[in-house]
C-alpha positions as CSV (number, residue, x, y, z in Angstrom):
1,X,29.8,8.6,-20.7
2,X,28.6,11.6,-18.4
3,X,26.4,10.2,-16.3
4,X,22.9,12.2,-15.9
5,X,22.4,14.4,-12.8
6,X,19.4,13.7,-11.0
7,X,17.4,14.7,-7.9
8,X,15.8,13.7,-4.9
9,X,13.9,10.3,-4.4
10,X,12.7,8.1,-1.8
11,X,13.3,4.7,-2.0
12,X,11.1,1.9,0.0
13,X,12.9,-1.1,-0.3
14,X,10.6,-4.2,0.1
15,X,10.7,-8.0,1.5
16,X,12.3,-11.3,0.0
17,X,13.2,-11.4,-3.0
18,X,12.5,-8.0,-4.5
19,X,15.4,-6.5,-2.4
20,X,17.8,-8.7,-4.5
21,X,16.4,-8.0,-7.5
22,X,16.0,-4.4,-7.2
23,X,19.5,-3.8,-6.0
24,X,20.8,-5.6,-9.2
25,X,18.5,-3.1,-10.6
26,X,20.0,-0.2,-9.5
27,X,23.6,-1.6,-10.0
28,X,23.4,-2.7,-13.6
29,X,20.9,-0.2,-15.0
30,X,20.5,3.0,-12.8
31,X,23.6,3.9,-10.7
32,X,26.1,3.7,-13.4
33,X,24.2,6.3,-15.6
34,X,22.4,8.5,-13.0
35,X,23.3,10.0,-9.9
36,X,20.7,10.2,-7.6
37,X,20.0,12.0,-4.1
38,X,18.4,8.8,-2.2
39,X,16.2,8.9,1.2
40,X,16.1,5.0,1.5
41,X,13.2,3.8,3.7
42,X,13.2,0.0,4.8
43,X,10.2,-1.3,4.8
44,X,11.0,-5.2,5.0
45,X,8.9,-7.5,7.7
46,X,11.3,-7.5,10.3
47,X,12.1,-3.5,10.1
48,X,8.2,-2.9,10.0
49,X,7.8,-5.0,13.1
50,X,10.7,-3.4,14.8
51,X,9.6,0.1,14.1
52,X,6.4,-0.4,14.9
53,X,5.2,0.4,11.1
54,X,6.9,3.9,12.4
55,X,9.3,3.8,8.8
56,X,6.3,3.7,6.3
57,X,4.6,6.7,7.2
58,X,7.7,8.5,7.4
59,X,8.5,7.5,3.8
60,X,5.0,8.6,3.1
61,X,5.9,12.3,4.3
62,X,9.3,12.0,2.4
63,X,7.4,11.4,-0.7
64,X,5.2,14.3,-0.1
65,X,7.8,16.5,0.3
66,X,10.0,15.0,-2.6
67,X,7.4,14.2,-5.2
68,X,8.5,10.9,-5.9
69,X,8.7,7.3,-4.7
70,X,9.6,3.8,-5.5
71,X,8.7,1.2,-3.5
72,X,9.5,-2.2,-4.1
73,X,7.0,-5.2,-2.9
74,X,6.6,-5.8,0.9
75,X,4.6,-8.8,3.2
76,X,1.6,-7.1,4.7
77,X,0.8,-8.1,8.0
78,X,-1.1,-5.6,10.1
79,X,1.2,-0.7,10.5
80,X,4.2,1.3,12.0
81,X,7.6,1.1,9.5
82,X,4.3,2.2,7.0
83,X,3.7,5.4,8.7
84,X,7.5,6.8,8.2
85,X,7.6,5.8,4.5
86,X,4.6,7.9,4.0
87,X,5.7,10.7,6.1
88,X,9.1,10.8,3.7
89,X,7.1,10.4,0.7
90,X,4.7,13.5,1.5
91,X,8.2,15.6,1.5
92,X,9.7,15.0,-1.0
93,X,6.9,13.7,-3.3
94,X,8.9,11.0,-4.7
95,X,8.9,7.8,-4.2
96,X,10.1,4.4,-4.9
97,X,8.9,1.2,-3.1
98,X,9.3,-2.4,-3.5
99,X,7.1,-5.3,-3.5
100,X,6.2,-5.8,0.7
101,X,4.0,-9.0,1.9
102,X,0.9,-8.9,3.4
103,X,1.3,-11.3,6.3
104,X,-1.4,-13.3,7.7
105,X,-1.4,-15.8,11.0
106,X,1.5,-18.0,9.3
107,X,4.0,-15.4,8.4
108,X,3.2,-13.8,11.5
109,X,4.7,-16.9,13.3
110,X,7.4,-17.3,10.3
111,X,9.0,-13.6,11.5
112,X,7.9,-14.1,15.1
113,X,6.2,-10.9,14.5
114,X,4.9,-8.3,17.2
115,X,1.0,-8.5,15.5
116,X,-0.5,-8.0,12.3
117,X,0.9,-4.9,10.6
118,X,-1.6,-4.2,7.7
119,X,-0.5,-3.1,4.3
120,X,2.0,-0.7,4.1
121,X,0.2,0.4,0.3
122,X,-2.8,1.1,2.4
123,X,-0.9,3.3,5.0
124,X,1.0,5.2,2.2
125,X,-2.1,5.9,0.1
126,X,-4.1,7.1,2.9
127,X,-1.7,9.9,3.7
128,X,-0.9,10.3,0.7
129,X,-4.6,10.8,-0.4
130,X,-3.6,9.2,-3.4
131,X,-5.3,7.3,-6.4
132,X,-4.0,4.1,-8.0
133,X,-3.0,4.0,-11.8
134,X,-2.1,1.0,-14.0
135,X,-0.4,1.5,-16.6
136,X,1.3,-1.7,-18.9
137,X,5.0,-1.2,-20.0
138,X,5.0,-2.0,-23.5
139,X,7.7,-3.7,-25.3
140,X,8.5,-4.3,-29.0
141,X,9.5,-8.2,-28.8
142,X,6.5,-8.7,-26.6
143,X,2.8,-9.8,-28.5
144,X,0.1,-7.4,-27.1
145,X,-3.4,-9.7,-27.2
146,X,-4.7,-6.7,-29.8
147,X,-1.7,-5.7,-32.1
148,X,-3.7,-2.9,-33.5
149,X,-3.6,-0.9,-29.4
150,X,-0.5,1.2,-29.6
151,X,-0.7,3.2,-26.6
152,X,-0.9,1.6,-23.1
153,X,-4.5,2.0,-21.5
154,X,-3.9,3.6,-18.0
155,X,-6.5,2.2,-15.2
156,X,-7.1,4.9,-12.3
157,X,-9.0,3.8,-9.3
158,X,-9.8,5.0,-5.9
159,X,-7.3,3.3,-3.0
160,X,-7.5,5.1,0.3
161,X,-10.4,4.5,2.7
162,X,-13.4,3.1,1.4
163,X,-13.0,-1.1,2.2
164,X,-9.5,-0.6,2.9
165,X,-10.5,1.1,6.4
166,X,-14.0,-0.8,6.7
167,X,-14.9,-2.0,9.8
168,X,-15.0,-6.2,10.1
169,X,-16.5,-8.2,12.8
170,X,-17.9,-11.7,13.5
171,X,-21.0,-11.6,14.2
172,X,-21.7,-14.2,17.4
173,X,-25.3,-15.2,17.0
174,X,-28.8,-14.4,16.1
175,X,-29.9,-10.8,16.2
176,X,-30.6,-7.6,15.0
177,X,-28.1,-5.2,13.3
178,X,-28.5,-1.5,13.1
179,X,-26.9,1.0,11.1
180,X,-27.4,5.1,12.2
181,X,-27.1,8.2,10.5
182,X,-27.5,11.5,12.9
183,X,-27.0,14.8,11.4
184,X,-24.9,17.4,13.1
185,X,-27.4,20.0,12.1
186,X,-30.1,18.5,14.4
187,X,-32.2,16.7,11.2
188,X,-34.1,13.4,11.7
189,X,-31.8,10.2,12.0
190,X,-31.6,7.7,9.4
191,X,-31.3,3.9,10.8
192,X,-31.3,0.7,9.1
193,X,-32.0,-2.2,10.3
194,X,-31.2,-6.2,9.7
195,X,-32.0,-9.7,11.2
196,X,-29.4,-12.0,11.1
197,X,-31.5,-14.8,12.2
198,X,-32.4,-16.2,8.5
199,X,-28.5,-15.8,7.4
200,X,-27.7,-17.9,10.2
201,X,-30.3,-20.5,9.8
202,X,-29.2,-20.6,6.1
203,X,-25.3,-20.4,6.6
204,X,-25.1,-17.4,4.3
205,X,-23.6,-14.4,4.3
206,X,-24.6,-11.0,5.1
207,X,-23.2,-8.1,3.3
């Protein structure tokens, strides 16, 4: 069998174990029918930590310039191996990334790790500018909840900025919180204002 001639794509492999199963991914059911032009990207803890998050946004400009991407899943801790994945994605527009973790206080002493990197998804979509879509793989032998749906239904949503680069702080005691708006153009400025006193008094929170 000939295999099929493919092109470029960047591949982000990811942490644990999505590394094993997507290299016996690409052994049993890609490699032996396609031939591919890989930019591999590794954005596992311990290379994250090491690069300083450098290698995500890297792959991020690769996948820019190549079109497309795979990334496999990762542990998300705090941002530097992020930044060269999405340089390399922004390249060559392609992609492909594993699963990555997110890491909090524990895995950060698990993989003695510099700091908290933060989510290498995050870093990617923000250079990338990109929106998220969900889309179900549907498969014969598999019961769909409503037999009669036939075609997958595709979820886009907004995943750059907005919460993902909100600001978050702790707020020490009673007080007042202000919020201001001044216009560049030289317009009255907006300001809102809060007590925190009540929350406090209450134990709720504030949003």
């Amino acid at each position: 069998m000939k295999k099929i001639q493919g092109g470029d794509l960047v591949e982000m492999q990811g942490d644990e174990m999505t590394r094993v199963i997507w290299d016996l991914i690409k052994e049993k059911l890609i490699f032996p029918y396609v031939n591919l032009n890989i930019h591999f990207f590794d954005l596992g803890i311990e290379n994250r930590d090491k690069t300083d998050d450098r290698v995500t946004i890297e792959a991020a400009e690769a996948i820019k310039k190549y079109n497309v991407g795979i990334k496999c899943a990762t542990i998300t801790p705090d941002e530097a191996l992020t930044i060269e994945a999405a340089e390399a994605i922004k390249k060559y527009n392609v992609g492909i990334k594993c699963a990555t973790i997110t890491p909090d206080e524990a895995r950060v002493n698990e993989f003695k790790l510099k700091k908290m990197w933060k989510s290498p998804n995050g870093t990617i979509r923000n250079i990338l500018g990109g929106t998220v879509f969900r889309e179900p793989i549907i498969v014969k032998n598999i019961p769909r909840l409503v037999n009669t749906w036939t075609k997958p239904i595709i979820i886009g949503r907004h995943a750059h900025a907005d919460q993902y680069k909100a600001t978050d702080f702790v707020v020490p005691g009673a007080g007042k919180l202000e919020i201001r708006f001044i216009p560049e153009n030289g317009g009255d400025m907006i300001k809102h204002v809060s007590l925190l006193h009540q929350q406090l008094v209450d134990s709720t929170d504030l949003h």
